[in-house]
N, C-alpha and C positions, 0 to 999 in steps of 0.2 A: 392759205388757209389750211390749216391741220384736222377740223374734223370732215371727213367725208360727205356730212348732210350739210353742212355751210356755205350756204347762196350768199354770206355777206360777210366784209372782212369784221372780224372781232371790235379791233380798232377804231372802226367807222363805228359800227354801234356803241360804243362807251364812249364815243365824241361830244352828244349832246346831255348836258346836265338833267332833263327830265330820265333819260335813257337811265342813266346811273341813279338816280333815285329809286327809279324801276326798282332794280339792281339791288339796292340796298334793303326797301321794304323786302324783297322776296324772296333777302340773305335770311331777315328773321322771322321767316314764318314756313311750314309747310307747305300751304298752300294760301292761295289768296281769290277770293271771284274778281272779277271785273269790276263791278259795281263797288265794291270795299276798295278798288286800286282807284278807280275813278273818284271818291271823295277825299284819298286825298293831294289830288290836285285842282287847281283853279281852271281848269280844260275840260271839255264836254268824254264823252264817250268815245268819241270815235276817236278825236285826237290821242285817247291816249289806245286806244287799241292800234293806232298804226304804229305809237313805238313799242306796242306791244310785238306787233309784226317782225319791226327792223329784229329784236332782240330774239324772236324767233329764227327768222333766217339764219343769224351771226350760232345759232344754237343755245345760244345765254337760257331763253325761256323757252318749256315746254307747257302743254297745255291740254288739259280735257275736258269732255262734255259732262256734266250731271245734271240732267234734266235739261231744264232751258238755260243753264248756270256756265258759263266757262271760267276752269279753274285754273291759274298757272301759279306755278312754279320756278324757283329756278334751276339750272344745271350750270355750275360755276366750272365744271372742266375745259371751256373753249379760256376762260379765265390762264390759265396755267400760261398760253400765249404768252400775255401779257406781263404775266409774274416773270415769264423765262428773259422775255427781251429786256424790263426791268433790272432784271439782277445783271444779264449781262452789263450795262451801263453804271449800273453799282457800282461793279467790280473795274473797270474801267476808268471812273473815277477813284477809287480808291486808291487802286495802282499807279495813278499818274499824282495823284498829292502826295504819294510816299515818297514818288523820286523828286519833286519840287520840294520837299520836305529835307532830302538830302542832299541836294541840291545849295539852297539856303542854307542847311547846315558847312557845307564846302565851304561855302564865301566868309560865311564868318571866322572861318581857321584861318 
């Protein structure tokens, strides 16, 4: 785990599809309350406040008080992980269809 505050792998929290939904509402907005995150899913309050949790722990979401209100946010930099070991494998493929690329081209001369 690369950030320092991170009680949880990045990985594990974008595993489950609600998680990433999370994720996605709270790419397009500042901020969002609980209540606005909770309607839009088919899950009570508390369910979605424990994957509010997981994505806390992983650092993905942060969050504050206003008044009796909790607001979060996201922080996509634990994100980067994931972009990094992606591109790795990118690249990895790409380099391996090049030489199967020439490869193929060998056989047919």
């Amino acid at each position: 785990m690369s950030e320092n505050n991170q009680l949880r792998d990045v990985f594990d929290a974008i595993a489950d599809p609600t998680r990433r939904r999370l994720i996605r509402l709270l790419a397009g907005a500042k901020e969002i309350p609980l209540h606005e995150l909770t309607a839009q899913f088919e899950m009570g309050r508390t369910a979605v406040s424990k994957h509010l949790t997981i994505l806390k722990e992983a650092g993905l979401v942060l969050d504050r008080k206003v008044g009796r209100e909790t607001r979060f946010r996201l922080n996509a930099t634990p994100l980067r992980e994931i972009q990094d070991w992606v591109a790795f494998y990118s690249q990895f493929w790409s380099t391996n269809m090049l030489r199967l690329n020439q490869l193929l081209e060998e056989e047919e001369e």
